[in-house]
C-alpha positions, 0 to 999 in steps of 0.5 A, a space after each residue: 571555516 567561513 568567508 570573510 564578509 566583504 568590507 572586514 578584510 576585503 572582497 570575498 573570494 566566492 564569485 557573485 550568484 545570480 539573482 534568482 526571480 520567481 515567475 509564481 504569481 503572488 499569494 493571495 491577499 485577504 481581503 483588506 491586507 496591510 503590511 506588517 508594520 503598518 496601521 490596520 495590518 491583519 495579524 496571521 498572515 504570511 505572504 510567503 508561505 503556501 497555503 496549507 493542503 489538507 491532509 489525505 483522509 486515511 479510511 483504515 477501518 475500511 480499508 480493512 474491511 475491503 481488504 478482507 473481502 478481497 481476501 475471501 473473493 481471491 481465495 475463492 477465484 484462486 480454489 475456484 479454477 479448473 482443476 486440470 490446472 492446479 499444477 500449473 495455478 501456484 503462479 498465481 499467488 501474486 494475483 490475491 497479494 494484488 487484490 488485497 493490496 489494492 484497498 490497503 495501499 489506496 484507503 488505509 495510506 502509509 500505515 506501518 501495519 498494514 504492509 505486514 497486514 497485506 502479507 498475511 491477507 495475502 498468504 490467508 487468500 493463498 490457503 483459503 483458496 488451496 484448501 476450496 480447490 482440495 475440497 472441490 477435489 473431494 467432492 468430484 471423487 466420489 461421495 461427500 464424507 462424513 467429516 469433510 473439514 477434517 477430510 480436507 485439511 488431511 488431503 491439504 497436508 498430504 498433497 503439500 510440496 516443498 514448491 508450495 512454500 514458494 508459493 507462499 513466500 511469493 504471496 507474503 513478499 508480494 503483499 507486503 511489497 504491493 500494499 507498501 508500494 501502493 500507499 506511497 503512490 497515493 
């Protein structure tokens, strides 16, 4: 349903709006502009619209990098803390989602695969780190042991909890959150 036109069936009935005036100075001109219509006018150019901001460039590749590396020094500085302090150190998984969040929200942009990417990064830095601190454990017990990766990942897989899988949903949810939540604040 539309109003009737003034001048058909009479006066319309929605009251009068206000005219609205603009305070933005006027677009620039280029240099020998006429206006449309008349001789000599300069074809392409519309005083109404902005002018186009270029777009953001989005350095994935790099991003990727940096994010890997930011994976490795979390994992790193989370295996690398004292161990009287290992039961309390799971908290802290949000600390590597932070750091490899960082540089894929801030160079990679609103990419739909790297919030999933940041998730993994994240969860990747949590285990790297666990499994620094059981062989930091390993080695403060006694003598290094012949086969010290396989020796590793059996202590890891003994001394898991059901707390752990906190944590790790932490690191994945909290990278997944942090790198969508940076990329949309660029």
């Amino acid at each position: 349903m539309t109003a009737p036109v003034p001048g058909t069936d009479g006066p319309s009935p929605r009251p009068r709006t206000a005219q609205h005036y603009s305070v933005e100075p006027p677009p620039a001109a280029p240099e020998g502009y006429v206006a449309p219509g008349m001789p000599g006018a300069v074809t392409g150019f519309d005083p109404t619209e902005p002018e186009p901001r270029p777009a953001p460039r989005h350095r994935t590749a790099l991003a990727v990098t940096l994010a890997l590396l930011a994976m490795l020094l979390g994992g790193l500085a989370y295996g690398s803390a004292p161990l009287r302090a290992a039961d309390s150190l799971g908290w802290l998984a949000i600390a590597p989602a932070g750091l490899v969040a960082l540089p894929l929200g801030r160079l990679g942009g609103p990419g739909r695969l790297l919030p999933p990417l940041g998730a993994l990064l994240a969860a990747g830095a949590l285990l790297l780190g666990q499994l620094i601190e059981h062989l930091r454990r390993l080695h403060t017990e006694g003598p290094t042991p012949h086969n010290l990766l396989h020796d590793t990942l059996t202590t890891w897989r003994a001394d898991l909890r059901p707390l752990d899988a906190a944590f790790y949903a932490i690191a994945l949810i909290g990278g997944f959150l942090l790198t969508r939540r940076t990329a949309t604040r660029t």
